[in-house]
PyMOL Python script that loads the backbone (N, CA, C, O; Angstrom):
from pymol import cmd

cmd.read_pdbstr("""\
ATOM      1  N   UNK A   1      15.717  34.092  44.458  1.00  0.00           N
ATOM      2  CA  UNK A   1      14.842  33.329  45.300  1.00  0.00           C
ATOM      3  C   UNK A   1      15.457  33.272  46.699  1.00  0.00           C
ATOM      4  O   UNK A   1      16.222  32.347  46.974  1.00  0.00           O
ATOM      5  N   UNK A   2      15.194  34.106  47.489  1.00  0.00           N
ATOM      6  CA  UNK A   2      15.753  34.214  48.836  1.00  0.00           C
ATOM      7  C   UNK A   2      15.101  33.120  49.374  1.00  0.00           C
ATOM      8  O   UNK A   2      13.998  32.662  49.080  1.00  0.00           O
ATOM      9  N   UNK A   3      16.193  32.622  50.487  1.00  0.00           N
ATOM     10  CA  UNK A   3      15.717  31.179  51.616  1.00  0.00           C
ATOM     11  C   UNK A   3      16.113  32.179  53.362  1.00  0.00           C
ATOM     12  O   UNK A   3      16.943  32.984  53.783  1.00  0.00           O
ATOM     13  N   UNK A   4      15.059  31.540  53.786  1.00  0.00           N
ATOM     14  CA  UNK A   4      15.276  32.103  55.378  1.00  0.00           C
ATOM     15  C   UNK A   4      16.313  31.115  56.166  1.00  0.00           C
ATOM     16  O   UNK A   4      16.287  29.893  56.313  1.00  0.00           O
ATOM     17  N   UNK A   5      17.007  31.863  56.506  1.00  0.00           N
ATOM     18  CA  UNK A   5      18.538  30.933  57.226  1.00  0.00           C
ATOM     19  C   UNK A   5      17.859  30.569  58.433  1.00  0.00           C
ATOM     20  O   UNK A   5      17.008  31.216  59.044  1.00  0.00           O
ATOM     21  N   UNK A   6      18.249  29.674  58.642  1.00  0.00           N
ATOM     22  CA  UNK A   6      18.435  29.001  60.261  1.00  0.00           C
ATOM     23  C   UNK A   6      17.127  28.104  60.570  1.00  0.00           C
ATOM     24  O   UNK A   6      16.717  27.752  61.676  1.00  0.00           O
ATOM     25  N   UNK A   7      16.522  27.797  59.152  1.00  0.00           N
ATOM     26  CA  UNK A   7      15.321  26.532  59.807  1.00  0.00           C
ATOM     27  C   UNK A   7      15.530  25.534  60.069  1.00  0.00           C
ATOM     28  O   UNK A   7      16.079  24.922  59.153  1.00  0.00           O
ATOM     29  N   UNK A   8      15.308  24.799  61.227  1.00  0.00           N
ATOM     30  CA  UNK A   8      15.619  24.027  61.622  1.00  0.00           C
ATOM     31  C   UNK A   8      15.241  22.703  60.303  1.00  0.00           C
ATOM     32  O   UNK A   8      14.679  22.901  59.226  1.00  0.00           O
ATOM     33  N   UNK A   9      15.652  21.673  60.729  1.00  0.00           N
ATOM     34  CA  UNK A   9      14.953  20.165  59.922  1.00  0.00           C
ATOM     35  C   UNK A   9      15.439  20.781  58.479  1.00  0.00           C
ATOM     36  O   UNK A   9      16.027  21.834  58.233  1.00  0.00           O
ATOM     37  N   UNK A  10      14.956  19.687  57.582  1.00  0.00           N
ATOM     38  CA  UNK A  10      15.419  19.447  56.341  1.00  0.00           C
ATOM     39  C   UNK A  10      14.301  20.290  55.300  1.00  0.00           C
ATOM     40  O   UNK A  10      13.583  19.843  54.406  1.00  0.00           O
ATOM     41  N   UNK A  11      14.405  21.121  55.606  1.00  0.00           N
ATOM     42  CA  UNK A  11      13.041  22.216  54.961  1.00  0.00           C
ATOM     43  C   UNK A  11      13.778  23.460  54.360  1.00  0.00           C
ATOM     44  O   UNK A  11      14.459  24.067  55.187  1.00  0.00           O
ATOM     45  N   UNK A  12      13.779  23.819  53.445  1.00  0.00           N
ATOM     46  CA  UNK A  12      13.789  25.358  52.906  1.00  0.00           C
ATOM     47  C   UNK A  12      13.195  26.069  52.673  1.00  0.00           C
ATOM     48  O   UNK A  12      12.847  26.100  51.492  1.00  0.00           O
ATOM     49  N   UNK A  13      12.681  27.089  53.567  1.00  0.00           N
ATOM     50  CA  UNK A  13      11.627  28.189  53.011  1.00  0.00           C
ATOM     51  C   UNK A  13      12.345  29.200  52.286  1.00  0.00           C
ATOM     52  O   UNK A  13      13.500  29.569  52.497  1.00  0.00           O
ATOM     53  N   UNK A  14      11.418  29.675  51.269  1.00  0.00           N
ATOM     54  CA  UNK A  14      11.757  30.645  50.422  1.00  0.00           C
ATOM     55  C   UNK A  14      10.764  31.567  49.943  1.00  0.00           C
ATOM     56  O   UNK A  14       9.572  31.287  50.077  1.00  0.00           O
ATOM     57  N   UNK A  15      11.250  32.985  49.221  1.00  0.00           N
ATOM     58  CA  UNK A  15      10.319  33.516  48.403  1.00  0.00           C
ATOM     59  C   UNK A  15      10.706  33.575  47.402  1.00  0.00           C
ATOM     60  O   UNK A  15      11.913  33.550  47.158  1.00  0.00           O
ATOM     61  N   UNK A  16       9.575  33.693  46.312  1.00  0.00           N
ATOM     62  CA  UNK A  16       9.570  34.017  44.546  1.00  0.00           C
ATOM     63  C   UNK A  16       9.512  35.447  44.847  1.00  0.00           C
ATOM     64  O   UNK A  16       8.552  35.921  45.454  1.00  0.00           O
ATOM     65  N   UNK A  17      11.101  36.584  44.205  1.00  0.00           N
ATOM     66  CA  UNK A  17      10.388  37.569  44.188  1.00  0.00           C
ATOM     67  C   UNK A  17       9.231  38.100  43.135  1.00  0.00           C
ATOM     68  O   UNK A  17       8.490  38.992  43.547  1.00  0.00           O
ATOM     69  N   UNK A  18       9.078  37.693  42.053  1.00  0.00           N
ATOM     70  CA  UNK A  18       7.670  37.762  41.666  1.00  0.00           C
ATOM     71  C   UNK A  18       6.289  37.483  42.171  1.00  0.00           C
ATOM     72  O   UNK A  18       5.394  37.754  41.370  1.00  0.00           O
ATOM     73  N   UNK A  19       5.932  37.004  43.317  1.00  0.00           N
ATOM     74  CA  UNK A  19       4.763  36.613  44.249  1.00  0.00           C
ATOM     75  C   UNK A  19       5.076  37.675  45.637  1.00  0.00           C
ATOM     76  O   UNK A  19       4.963  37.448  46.842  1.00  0.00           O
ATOM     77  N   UNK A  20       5.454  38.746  44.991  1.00  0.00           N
ATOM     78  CA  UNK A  20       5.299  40.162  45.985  1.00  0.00           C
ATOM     79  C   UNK A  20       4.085  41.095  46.021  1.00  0.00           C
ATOM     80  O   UNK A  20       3.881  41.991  46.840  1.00  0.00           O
ATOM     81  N   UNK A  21       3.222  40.683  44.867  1.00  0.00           N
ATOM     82  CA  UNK A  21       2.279  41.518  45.030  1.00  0.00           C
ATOM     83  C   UNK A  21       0.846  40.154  45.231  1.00  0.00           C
ATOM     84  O   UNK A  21      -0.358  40.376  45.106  1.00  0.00           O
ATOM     85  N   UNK A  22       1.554  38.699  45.588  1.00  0.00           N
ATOM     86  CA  UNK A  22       0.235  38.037  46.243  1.00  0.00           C
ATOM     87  C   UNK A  22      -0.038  38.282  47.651  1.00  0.00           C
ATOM     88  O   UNK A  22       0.593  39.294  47.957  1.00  0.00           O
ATOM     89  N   UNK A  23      -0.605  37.886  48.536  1.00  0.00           N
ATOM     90  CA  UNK A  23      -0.634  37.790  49.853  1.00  0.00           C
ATOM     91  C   UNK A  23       0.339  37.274  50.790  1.00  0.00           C
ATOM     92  O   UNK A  23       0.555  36.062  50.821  1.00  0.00           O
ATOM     93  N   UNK A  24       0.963  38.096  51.579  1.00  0.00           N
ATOM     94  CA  UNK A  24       1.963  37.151  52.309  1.00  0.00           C
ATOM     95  C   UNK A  24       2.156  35.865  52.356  1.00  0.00           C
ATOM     96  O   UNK A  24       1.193  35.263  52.829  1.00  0.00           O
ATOM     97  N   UNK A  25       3.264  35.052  51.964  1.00  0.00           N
ATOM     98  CA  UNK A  25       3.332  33.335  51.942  1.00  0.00           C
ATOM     99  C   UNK A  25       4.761  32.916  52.031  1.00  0.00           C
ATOM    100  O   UNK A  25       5.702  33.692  51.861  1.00  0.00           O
ATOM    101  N   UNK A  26       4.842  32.006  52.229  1.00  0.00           N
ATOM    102  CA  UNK A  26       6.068  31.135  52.487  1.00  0.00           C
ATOM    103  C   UNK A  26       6.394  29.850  51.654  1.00  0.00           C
ATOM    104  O   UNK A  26       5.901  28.804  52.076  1.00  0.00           O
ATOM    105  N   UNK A  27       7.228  29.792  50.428  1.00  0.00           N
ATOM    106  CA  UNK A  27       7.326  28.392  50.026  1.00  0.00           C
ATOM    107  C   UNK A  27       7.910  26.910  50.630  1.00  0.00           C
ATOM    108  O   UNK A  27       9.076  27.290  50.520  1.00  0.00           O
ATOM    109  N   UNK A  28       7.992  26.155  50.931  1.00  0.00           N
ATOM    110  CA  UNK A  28       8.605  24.904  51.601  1.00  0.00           C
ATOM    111  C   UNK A  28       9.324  24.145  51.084  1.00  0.00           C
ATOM    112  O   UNK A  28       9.052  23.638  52.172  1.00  0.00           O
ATOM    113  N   UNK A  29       9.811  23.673  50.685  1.00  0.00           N
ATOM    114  CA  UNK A  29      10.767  22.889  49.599  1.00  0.00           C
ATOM    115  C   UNK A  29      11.431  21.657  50.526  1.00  0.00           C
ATOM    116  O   UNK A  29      12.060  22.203  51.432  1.00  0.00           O
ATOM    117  N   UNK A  30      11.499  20.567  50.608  1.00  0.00           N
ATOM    118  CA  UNK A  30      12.248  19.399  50.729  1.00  0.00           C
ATOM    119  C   UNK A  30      12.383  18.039  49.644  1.00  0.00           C
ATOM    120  O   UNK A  30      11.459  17.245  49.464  1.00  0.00           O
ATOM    121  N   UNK A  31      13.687  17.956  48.992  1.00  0.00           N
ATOM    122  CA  UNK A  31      13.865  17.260  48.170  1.00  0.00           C
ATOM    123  C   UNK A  31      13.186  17.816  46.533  1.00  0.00           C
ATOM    124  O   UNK A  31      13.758  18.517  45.699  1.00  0.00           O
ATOM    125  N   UNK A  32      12.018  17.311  46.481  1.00  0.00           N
ATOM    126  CA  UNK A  32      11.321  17.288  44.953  1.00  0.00           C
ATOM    127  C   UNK A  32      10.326  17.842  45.450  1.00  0.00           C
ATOM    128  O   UNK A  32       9.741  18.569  44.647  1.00  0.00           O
ATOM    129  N   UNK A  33       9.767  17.783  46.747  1.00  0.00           N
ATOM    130  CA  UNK A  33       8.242  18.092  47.225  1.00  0.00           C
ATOM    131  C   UNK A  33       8.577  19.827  47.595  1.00  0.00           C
ATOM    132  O   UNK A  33       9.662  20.324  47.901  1.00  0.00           O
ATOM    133  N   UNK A  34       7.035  20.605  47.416  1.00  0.00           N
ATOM    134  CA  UNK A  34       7.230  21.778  47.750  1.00  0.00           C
ATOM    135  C   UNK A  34       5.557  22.109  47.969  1.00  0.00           C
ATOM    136  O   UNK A  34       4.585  21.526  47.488  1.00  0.00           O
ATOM    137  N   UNK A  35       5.622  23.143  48.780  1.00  0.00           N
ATOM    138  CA  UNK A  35       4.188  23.226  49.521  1.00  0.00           C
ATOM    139  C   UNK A  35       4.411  24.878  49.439  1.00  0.00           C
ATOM    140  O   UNK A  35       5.510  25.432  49.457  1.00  0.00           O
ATOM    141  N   UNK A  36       3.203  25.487  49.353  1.00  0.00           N
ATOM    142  CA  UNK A  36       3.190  26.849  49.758  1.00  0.00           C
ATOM    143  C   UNK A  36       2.216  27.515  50.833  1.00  0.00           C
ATOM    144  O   UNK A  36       1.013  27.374  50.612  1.00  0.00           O
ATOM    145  N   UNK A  37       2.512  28.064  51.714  1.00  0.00           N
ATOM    146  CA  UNK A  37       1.155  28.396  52.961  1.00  0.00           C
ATOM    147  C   UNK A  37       1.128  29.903  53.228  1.00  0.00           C
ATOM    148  O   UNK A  37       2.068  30.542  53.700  1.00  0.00           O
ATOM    149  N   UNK A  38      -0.234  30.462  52.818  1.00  0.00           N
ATOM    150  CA  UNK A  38      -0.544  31.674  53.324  1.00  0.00           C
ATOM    151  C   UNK A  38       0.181  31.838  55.033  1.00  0.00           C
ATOM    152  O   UNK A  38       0.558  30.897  55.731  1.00  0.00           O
ATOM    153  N   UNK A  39       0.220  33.277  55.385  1.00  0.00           N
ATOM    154  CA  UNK A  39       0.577  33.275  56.388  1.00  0.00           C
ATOM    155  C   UNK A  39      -0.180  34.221  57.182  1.00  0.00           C
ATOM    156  O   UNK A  39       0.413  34.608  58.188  1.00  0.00           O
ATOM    157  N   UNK A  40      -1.562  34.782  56.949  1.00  0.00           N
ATOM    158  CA  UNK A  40      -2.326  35.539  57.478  1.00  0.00           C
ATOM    159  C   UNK A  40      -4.005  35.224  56.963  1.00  0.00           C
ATOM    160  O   UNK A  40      -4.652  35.867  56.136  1.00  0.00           O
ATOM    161  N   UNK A  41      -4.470  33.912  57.825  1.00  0.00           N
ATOM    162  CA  UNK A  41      -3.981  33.259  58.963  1.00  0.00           C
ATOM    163  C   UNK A  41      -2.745  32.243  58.060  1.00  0.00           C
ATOM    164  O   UNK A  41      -2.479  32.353  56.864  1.00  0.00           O
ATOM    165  N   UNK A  42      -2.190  31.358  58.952  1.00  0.00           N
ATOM    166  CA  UNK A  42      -1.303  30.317  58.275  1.00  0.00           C
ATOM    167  C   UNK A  42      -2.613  29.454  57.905  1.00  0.00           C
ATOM    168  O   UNK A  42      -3.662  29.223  58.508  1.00  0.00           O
ATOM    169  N   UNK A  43      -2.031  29.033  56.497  1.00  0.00           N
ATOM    170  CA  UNK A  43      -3.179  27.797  55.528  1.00  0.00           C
ATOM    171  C   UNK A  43      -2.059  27.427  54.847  1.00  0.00           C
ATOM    172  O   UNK A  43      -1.000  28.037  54.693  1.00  0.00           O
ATOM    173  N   UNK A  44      -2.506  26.069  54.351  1.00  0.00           N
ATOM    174  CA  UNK A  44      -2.007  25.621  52.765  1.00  0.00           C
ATOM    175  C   UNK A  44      -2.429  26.094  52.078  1.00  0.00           C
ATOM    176  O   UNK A  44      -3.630  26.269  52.287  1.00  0.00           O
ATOM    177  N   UNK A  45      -1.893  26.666  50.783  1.00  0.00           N
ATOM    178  CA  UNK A  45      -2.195  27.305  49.462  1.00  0.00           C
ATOM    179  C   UNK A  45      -1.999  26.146  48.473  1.00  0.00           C
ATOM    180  O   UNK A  45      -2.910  25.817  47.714  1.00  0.00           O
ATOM    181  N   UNK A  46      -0.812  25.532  48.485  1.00  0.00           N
ATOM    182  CA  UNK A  46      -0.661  24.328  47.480  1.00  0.00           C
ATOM    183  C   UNK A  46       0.267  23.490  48.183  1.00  0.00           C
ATOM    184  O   UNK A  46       0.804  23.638  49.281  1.00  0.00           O
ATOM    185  N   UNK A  47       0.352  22.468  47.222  1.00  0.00           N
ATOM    186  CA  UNK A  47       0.859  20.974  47.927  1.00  0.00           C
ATOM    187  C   UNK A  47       1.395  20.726  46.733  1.00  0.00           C
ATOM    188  O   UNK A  47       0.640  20.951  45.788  1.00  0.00           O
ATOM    189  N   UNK A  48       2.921  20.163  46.368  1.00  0.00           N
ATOM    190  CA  UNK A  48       3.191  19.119  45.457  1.00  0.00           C
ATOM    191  C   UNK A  48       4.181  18.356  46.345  1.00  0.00           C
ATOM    192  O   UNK A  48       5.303  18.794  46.598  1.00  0.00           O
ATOM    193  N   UNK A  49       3.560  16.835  46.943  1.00  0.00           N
ATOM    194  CA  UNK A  49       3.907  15.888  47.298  1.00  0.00           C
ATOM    195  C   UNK A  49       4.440  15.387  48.453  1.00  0.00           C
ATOM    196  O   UNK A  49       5.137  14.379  48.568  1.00  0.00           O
ATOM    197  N   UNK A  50       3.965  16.374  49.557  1.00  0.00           N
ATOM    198  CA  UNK A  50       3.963  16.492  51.101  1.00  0.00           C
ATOM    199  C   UNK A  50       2.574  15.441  51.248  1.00  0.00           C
ATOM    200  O   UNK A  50       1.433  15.628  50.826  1.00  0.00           O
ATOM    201  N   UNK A  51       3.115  14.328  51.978  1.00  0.00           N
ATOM    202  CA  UNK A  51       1.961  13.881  53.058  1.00  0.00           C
ATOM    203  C   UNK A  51       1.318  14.737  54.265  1.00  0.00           C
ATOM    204  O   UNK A  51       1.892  15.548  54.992  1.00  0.00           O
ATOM    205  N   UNK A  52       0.041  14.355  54.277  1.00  0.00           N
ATOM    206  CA  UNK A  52      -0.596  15.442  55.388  1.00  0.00           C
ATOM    207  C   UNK A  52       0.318  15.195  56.560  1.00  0.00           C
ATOM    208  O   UNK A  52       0.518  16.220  57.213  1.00  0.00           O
ATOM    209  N   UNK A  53       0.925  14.123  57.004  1.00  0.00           N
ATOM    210  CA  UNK A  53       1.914  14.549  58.258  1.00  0.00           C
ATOM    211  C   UNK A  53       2.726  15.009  58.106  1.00  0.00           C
ATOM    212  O   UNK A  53       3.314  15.221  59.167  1.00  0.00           O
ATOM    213  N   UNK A  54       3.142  15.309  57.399  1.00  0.00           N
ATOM    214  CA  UNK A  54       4.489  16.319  57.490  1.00  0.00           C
ATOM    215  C   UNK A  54       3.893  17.551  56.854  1.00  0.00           C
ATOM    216  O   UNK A  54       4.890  18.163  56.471  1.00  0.00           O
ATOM    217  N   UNK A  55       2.673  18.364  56.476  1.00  0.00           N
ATOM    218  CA  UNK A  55       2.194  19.113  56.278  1.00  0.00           C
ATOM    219  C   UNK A  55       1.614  19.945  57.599  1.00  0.00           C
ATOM    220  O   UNK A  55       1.346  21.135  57.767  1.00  0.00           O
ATOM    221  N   UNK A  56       1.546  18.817  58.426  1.00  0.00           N
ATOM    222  CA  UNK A  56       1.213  19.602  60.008  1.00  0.00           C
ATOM    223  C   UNK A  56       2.574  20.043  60.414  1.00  0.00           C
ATOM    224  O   UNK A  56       2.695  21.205  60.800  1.00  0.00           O
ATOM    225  N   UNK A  57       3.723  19.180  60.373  1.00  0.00           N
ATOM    226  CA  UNK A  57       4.873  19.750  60.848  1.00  0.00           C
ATOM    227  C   UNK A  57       5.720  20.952  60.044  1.00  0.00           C
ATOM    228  O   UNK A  57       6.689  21.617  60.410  1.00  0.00           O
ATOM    229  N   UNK A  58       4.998  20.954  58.872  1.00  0.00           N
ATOM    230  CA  UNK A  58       5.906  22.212  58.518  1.00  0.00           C
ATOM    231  C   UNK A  58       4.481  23.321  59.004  1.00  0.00           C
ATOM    232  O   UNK A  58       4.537  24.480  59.417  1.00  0.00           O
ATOM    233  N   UNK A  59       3.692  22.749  58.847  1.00  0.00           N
ATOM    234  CA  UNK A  59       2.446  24.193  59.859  1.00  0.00           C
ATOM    235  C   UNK A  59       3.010  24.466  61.327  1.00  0.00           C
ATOM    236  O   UNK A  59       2.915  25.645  61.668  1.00  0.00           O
ATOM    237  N   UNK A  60       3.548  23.645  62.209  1.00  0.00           N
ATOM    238  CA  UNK A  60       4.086  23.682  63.078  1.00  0.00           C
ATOM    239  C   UNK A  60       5.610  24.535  63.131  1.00  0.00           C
ATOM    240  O   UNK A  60       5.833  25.523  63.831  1.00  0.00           O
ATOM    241  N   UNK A  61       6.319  24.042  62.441  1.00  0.00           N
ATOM    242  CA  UNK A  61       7.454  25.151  62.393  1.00  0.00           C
ATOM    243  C   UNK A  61       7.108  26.287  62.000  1.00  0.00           C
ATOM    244  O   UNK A  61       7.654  27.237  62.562  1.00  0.00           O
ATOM    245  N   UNK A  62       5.990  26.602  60.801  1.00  0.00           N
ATOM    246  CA  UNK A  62       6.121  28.367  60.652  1.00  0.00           C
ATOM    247  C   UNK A  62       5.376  28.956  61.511  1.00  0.00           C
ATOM    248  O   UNK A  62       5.401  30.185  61.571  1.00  0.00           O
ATOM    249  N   UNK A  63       4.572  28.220  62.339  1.00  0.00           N
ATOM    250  CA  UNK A  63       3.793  28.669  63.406  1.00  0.00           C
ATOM    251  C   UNK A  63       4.591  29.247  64.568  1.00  0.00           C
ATOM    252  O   UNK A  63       4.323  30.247  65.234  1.00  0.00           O
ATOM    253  N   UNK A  64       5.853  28.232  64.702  1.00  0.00           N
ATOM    254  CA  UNK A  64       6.709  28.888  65.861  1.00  0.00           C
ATOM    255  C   UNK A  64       7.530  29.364  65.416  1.00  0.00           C
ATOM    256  O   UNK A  64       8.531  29.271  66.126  1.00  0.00           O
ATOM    257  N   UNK A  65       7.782  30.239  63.921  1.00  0.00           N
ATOM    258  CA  UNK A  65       8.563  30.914  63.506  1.00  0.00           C
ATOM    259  C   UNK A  65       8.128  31.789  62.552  1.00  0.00           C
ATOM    260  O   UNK A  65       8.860  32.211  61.656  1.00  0.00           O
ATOM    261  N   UNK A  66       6.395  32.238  62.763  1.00  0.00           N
ATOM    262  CA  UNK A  66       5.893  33.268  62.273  1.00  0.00           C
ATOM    263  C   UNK A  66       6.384  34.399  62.236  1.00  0.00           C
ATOM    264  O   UNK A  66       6.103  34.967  61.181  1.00  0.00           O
ATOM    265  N   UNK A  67       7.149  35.135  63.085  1.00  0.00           N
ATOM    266  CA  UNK A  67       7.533  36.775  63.427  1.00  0.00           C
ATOM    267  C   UNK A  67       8.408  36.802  62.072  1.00  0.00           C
ATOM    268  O   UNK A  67       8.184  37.188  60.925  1.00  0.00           O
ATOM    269  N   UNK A  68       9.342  36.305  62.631  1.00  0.00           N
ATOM    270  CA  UNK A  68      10.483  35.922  61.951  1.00  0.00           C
ATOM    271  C   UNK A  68      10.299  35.467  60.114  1.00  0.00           C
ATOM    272  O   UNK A  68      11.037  35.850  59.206  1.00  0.00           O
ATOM    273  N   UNK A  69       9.387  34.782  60.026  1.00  0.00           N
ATOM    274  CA  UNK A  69       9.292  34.320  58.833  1.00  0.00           C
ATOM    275  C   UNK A  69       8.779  35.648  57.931  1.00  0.00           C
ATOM    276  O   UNK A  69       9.300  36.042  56.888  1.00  0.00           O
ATOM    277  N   UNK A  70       7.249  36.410  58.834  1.00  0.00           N
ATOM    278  CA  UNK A  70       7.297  37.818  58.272  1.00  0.00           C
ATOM    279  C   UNK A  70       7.895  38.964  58.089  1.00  0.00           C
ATOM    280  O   UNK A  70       7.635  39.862  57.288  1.00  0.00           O
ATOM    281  N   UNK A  71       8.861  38.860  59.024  1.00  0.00           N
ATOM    282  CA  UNK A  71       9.693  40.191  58.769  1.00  0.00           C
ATOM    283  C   UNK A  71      10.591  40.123  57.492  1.00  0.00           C
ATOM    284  O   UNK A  71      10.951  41.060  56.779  1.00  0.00           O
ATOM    285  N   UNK A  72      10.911  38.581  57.357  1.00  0.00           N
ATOM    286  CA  UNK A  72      11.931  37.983  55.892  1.00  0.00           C
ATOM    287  C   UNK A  72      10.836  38.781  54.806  1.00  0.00           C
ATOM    288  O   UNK A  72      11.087  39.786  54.141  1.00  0.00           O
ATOM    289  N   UNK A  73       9.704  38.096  54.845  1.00  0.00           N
ATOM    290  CA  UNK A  73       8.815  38.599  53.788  1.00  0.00           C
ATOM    291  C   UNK A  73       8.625  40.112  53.358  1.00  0.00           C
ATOM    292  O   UNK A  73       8.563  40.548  52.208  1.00  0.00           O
ATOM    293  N   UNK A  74       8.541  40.862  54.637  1.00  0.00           N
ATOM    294  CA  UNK A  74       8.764  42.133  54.472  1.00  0.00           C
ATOM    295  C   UNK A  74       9.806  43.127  53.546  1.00  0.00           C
ATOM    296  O   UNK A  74       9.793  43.913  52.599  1.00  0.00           O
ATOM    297  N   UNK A  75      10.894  42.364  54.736  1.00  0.00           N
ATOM    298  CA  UNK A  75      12.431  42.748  54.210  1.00  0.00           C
ATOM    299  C   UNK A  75      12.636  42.409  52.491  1.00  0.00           C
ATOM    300  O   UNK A  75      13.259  43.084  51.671  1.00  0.00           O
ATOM    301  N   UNK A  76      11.959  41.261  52.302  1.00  0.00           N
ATOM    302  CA  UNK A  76      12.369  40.952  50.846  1.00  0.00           C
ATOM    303  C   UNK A  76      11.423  42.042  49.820  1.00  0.00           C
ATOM    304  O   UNK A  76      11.778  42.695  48.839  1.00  0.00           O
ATOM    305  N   UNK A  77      10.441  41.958  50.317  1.00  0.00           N
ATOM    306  CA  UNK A  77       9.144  42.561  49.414  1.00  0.00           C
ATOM    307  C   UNK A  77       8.936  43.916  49.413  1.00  0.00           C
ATOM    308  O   UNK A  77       8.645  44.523  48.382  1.00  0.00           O
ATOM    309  N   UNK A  78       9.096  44.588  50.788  1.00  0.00           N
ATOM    310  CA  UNK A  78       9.218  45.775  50.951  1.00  0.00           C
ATOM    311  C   UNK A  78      10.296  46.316  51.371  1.00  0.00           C
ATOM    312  O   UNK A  78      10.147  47.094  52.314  1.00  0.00           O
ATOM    313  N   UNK A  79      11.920  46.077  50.765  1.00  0.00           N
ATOM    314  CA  UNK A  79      12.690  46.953  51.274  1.00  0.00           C
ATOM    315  C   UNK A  79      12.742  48.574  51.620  1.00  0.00           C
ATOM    316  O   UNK A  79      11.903  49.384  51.225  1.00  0.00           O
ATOM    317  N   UNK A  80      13.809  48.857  52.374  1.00  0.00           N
ATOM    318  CA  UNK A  80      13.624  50.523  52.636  1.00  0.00           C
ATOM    319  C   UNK A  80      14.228  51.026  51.177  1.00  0.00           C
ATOM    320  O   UNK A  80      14.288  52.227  50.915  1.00  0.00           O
TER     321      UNK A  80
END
""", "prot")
cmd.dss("prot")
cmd.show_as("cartoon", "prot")
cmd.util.cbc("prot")
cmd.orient("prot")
């Protein structure tokens, strides 16, 4: 389960490598709560136990760390 280094705040994104052949996404993880968001466009896919405000702010961080968040996805899913 790879995590993308260097996110800021108390958040861990990650991928399942088994969810390589869904649509590009990003998992979220803080504490017990974990959220998952398409990333083409960015959406919520699922929610376990994120309040909608802090559901905008993690839309907000992968928003300003889209490039980056896809190329992880890439790199993980489609290595050379």
């Amino acid at each position: 389960m790879p995590s993308i280094k260097d996110v800021p705040g108390p958040y861990r994104l990650f991928f399942y490598s088994f969810d390589c052949n869904e649509p590009m996404h990003v998992h979220v993880q803080r504490e017990r709560m974990v959220c998952k968001f398409w990333l083409e466009p960015v959406e919520l896919a699922q929610n376990y136990g994120f309040q909608n405000r802090e559901l905008n702010r993690i839309r907000q961080l992968i928003d300003s760390d889209l490039t980056r968040i896809k190329k992880a996805w890439n790199e993980h899913c489609y290595p050379d």
